[in-house]
C-alpha positions in Angstrom: -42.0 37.7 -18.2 -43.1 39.8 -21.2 -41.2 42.9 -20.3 -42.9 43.0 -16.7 -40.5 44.0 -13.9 -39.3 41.0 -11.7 -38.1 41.3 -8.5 -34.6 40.0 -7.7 -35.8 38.0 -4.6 -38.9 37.8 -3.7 -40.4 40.1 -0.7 -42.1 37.1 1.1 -41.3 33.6 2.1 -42.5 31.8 -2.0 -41.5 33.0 -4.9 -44.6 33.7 -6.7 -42.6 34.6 -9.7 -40.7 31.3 -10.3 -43.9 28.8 -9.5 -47.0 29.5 -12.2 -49.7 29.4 -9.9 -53.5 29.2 -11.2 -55.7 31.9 -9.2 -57.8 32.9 -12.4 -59.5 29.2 -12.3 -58.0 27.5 -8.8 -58.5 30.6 -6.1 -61.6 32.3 -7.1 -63.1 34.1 -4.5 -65.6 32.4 -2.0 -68.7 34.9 -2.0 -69.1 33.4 2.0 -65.3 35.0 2.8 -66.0 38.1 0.7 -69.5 38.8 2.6 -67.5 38.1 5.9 -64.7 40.6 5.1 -67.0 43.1 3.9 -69.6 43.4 7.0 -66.0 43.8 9.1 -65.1 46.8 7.1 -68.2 48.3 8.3 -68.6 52.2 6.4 -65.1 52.3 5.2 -65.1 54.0 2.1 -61.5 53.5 1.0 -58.9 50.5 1.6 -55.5 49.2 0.9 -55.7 45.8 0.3 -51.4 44.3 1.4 -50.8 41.1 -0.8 -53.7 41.9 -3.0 -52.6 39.2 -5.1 -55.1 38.7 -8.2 -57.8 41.0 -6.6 -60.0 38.3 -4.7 -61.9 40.4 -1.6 -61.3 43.5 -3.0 -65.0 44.5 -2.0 -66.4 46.7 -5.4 -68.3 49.3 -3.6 -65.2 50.8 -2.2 -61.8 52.4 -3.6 -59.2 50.1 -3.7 -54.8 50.4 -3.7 -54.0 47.0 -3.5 -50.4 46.3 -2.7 -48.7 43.3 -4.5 -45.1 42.4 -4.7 -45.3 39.5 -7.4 -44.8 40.6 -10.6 -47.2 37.5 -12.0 -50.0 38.1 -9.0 -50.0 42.0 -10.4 -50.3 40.2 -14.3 -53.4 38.2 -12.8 -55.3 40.9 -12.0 -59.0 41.1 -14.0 -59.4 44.3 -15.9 -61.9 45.5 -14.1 -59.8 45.4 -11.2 -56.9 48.6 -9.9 -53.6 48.5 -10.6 -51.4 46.8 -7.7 -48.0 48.8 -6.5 -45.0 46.8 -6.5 -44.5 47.3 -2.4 -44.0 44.8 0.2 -46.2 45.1 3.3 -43.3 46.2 5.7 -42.6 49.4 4.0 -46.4 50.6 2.4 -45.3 53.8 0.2 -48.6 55.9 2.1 -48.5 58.8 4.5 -50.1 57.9 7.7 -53.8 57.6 7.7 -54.2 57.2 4.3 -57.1 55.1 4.6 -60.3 54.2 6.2 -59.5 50.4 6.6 -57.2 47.8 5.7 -56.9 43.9 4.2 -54.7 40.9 4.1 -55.9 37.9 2.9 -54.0 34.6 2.8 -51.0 37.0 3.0 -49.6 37.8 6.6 -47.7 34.1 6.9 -45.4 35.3 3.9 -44.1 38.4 5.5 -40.5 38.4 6.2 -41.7 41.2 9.2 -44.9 40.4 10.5 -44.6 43.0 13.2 -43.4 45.7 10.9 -45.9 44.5 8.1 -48.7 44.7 10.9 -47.4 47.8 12.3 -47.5 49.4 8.7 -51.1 48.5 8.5 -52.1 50.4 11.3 -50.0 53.0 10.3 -51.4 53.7 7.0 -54.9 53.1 8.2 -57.6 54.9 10.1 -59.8 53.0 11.0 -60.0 48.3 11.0 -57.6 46.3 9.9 -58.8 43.0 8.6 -56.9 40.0 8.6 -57.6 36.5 6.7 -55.9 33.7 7.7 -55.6 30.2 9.0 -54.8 29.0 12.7 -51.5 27.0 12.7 -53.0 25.1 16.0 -56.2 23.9 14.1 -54.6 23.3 10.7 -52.7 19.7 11.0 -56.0 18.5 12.2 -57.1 18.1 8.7 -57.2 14.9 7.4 -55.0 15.3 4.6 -52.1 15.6 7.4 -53.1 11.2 7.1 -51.7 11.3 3.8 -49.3 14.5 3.4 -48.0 15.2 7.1 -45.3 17.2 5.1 -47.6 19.4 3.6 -49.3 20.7 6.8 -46.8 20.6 9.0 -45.3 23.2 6.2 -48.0 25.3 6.3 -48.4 25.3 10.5 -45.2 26.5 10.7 -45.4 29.5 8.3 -49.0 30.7 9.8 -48.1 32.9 12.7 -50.1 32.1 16.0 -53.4 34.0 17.1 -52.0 35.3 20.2 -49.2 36.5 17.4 -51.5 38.6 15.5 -53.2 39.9 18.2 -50.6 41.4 20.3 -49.6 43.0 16.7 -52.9 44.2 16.3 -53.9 45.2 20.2 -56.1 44.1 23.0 -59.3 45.2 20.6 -58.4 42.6 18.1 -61.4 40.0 17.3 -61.0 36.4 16.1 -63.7 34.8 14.2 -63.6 31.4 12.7 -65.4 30.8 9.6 -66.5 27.8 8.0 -65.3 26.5 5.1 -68.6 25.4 2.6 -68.6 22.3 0.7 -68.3 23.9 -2.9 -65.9 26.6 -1.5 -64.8 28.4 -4.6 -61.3 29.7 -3.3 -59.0 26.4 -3.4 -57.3 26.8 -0.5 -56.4 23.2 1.2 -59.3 22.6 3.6 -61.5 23.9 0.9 -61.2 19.9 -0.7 -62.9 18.6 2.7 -65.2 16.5 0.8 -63.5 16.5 -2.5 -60.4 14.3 -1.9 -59.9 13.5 -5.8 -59.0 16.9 -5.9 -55.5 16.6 -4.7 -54.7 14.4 -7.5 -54.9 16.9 -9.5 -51.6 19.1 -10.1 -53.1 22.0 -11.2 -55.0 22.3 -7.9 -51.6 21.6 -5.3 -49.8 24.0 -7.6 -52.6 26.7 -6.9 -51.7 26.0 -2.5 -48.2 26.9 -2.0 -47.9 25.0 1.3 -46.9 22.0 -1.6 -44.1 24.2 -2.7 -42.4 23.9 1.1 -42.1 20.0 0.0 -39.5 17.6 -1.9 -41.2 16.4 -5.0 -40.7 13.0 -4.0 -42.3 13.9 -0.8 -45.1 15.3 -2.9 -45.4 12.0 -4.9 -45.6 9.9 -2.4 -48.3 11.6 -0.8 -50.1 11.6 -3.8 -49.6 8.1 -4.0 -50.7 7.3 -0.1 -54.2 9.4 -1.3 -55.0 7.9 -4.7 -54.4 4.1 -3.1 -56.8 5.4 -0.1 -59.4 6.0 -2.4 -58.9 3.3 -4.9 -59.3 1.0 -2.2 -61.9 3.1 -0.3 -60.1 3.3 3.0 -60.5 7.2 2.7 -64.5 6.9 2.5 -64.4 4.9 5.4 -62.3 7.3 8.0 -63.7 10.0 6.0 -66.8 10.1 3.7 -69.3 11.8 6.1 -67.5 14.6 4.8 -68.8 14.4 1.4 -72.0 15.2 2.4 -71.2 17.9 5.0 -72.7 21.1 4.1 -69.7 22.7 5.6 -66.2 22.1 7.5 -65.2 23.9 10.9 -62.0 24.1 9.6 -58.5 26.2 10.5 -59.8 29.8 8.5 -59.9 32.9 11.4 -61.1 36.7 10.5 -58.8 38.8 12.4 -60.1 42.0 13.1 -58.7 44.8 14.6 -60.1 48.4 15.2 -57.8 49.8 17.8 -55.9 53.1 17.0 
């Protein structure tokens, strides 16, 4: 990987390192999430960001030490952006208090520790911890569980539960669901609520590691299911209201936590 350090295994549950995944064009940030995370860091001046990946909701107007254990995540990074640490989220190299507030987006499903990664966040800092994520209750509501059961039922059972995350977090913890808008620029799967053609594209599943939990026939097939659904336009008719909706009340929570 062009003389960048590669991890033997990797710290979470995919191997970001074996699967090229897209996040320069596929998982751009969605200026709706950003605006969400930032009001929830209130006045916090610095913040580690834990599974920083390529630098989404790194919010510019504060001081950032992003955390990121995949060697090609850290090679994603914009310029403009800090450098990540090679660190997992159970074992953050910071004294305690280190910072005003803390982030993990799309990140805390893939821990091999959630309550040692969660624990290490409160550790490290002094003041909210902010969490986005995806409810595993709400997710396999989605329609695409019609044509690729496999693929959401992956997902569900990686996503820990809300009551989960907040007896990590403590009896302060807030959860806030956010809705998902119809040209949602992060490509995470419900973002495609109205944009089914989407899936058929391979650059798009490759960008949502759920698909990586699957057999590729398994991944073929449902491909297959989807493309006949909208060639013969029995999707549209279950579904095509959603092509106009403005927005989807979808499976994405803020967890928010400002207990010490």
């Amino acid at each position: 990987m062009g003389g960048v350090v590669v991890r033997a295994e990797p710290a979470g549950d995919f191997d970001y390192d074996a699967f090229a995944i897209d996040y320069a064009s596929i998982r751009r940030p969605e200026p709706r999430f950003l605006a969400a995370i930032e009001a929830a860091l209130g006045d916090a001046r610095t913040l580690i960001n834990v599974g920083a990946g390529a630098g989404s909701y790194e919010p510019d107007r504060l001081v950032v030490a992003p955390v990121e254990p995949s060697a090609s995540m850290r090679a994603q990074r914009p310029v403009d952006r800090a450098l990540a640490i090679d660190a997992a989220a159970e074992d953050l190299p910071f004294p305690d208090q280190s910072f005003d507030a803390a982030l993990a987006s799309f990140t805390v499903h893939q821990w091999r520790d959630l309550d040692r990664g969660l624990a290490e966040l409160r550790r490290v800092a002094r003041g909210p911890i902010v969490v986005l994520t995806f409810d595993p209750d709400e997710l396999q509501r989605f329609w695409l569980t019609d044509y690729a059961p496999e693929v959401t039922a992956a997902e569900s059972r990686r996503m820990p539960a809300m009551s989960t995350l907040v007896e990590g977090l403590g009896p302060s913890t807030t959860i806030e669901a956010l809705a998902i808008p119809a040209r949602c620029t992060d490509g995470i799967v419900e973002a495609y609520f109205g944009r089914p053609e989407a899936f058929l594209d391979e650059r798009v599943r490759r960008a949502q590691s759920s698909w990586g939990f699957v057999e590729e026939q398994a991944q073929a097939d449902a491909v297959e299911r989807l493309r006949s659904a909208l060639d013969d336009g029995s999707w549209d008719e279950r579904h095509g209201h959603l092509r106009t909706a403005a927005e989807y009340d979808g499976s994405l929570r803020l967890v928010v936590s400002t207990e010490r």
